[in-house]
N, C-alpha and C positions, 0 to 999 in steps of 0.2 A: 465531296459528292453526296454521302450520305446525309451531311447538314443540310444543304440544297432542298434536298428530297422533305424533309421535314422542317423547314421554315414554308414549304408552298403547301405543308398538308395540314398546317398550325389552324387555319379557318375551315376546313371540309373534319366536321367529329362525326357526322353520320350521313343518315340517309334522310331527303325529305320527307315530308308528308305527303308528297305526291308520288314519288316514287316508292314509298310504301303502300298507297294504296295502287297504285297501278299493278306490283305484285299478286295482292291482297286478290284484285278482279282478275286477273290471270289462272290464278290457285281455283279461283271460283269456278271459271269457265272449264277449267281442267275436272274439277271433281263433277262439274252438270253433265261433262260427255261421260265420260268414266262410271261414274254408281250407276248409270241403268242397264250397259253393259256387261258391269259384274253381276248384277239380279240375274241378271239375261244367262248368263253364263252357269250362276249356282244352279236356276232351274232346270235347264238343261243337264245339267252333270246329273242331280236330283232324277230325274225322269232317267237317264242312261244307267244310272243304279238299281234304278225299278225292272228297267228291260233285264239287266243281267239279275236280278234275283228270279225274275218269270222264265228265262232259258234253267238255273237252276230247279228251279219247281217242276219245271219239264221232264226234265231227267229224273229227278225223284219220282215222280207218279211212272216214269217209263220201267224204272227199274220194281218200282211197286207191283207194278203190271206185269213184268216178267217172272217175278217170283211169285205171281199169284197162282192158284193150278188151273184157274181158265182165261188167263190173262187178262182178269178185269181191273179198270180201275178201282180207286176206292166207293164206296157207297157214300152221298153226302153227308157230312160231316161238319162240326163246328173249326171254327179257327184252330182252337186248341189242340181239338184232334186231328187234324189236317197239318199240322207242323211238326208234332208230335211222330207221323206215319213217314213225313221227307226226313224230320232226324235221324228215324231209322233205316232208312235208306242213304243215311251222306250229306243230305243238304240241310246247309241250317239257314233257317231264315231271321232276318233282327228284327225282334221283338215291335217294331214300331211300323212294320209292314200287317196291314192286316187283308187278312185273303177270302175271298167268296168264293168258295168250291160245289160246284152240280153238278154232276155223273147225270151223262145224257145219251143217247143212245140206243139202238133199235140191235140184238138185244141191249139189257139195261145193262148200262154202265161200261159200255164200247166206247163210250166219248168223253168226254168231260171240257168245262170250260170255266177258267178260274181269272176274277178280277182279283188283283194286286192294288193295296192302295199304301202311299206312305202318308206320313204325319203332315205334309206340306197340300197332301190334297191330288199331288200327281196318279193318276192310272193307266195301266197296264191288265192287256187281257192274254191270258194263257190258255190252248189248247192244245192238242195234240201235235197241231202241226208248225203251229207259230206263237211268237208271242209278238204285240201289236203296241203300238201307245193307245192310251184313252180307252174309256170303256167298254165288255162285250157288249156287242149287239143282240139284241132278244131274238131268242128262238122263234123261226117263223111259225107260224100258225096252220098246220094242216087240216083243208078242211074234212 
């Protein structure tokens, strides 16, 4: 039986040339749907990392705020010093986020509203009361 089996597979040693490129444009067509998907996918995850550092941020300035003795946020600050103030409050932020912080507010510094940016270009706006995708919106203009 086994002879049989390999005296009929003596002339088939491989695969064509057409049937390895038929493969070949299979593999193609697989990897064209697939890597925009994944892009699709990284930035998303990328941008959901942004939001959950901006919910942490929130809570750092909240807690800032509670140990302050008139509950004010911070006074505008550099990046440095602005991550530096969440450290000591618990939150740490990575180094490759960098953050726009304005203390706004009628009295001053009852508000505040902070863009979040990462290395890829993603944004996120943080206030008090939420954090948003994409960048804050400018303060309206009273006249």
């Amino acid at each position: 039986m086994i002879s049989k089996i390999r005296r009929s597979m003596e002339g088939n040693e491989g695969f064509t040339l057409i049937e390895l490129m038929i493969v070949v444009a299979i593999i193609g067509i697989l990897a064209a749907v697939a890597v925009p998907n994944f892009l699709t996918y990284r930035d998303r995850s990328r941008q959901a990392a942004l939001m959950a550092n901006g919910a942490s941020v929130r809570a750092g300035l909240a807690n800032f705020a509670a140990d302050d003795l008139n509950n004010l946020y911070p006074a505008t600050a550099a990046n440095a010093a602005i991550k530096a103030i969440l450290t000591d409050n618990g939150t740490t932020i990575p180094d490759a986020v960098t953050l726009t912080y304005t203390a706004t507010g009628t009295p001053v510094r009852t508000d505040y509203t902070m863009l979040l940016e990462d290395a890829s270009g993603n944004q996120a706006c943080a206030t008090p009361s939420t954090v948003k995708k994409g960048a804050c919106a400018a303060a309206p203009v009273v006249p």
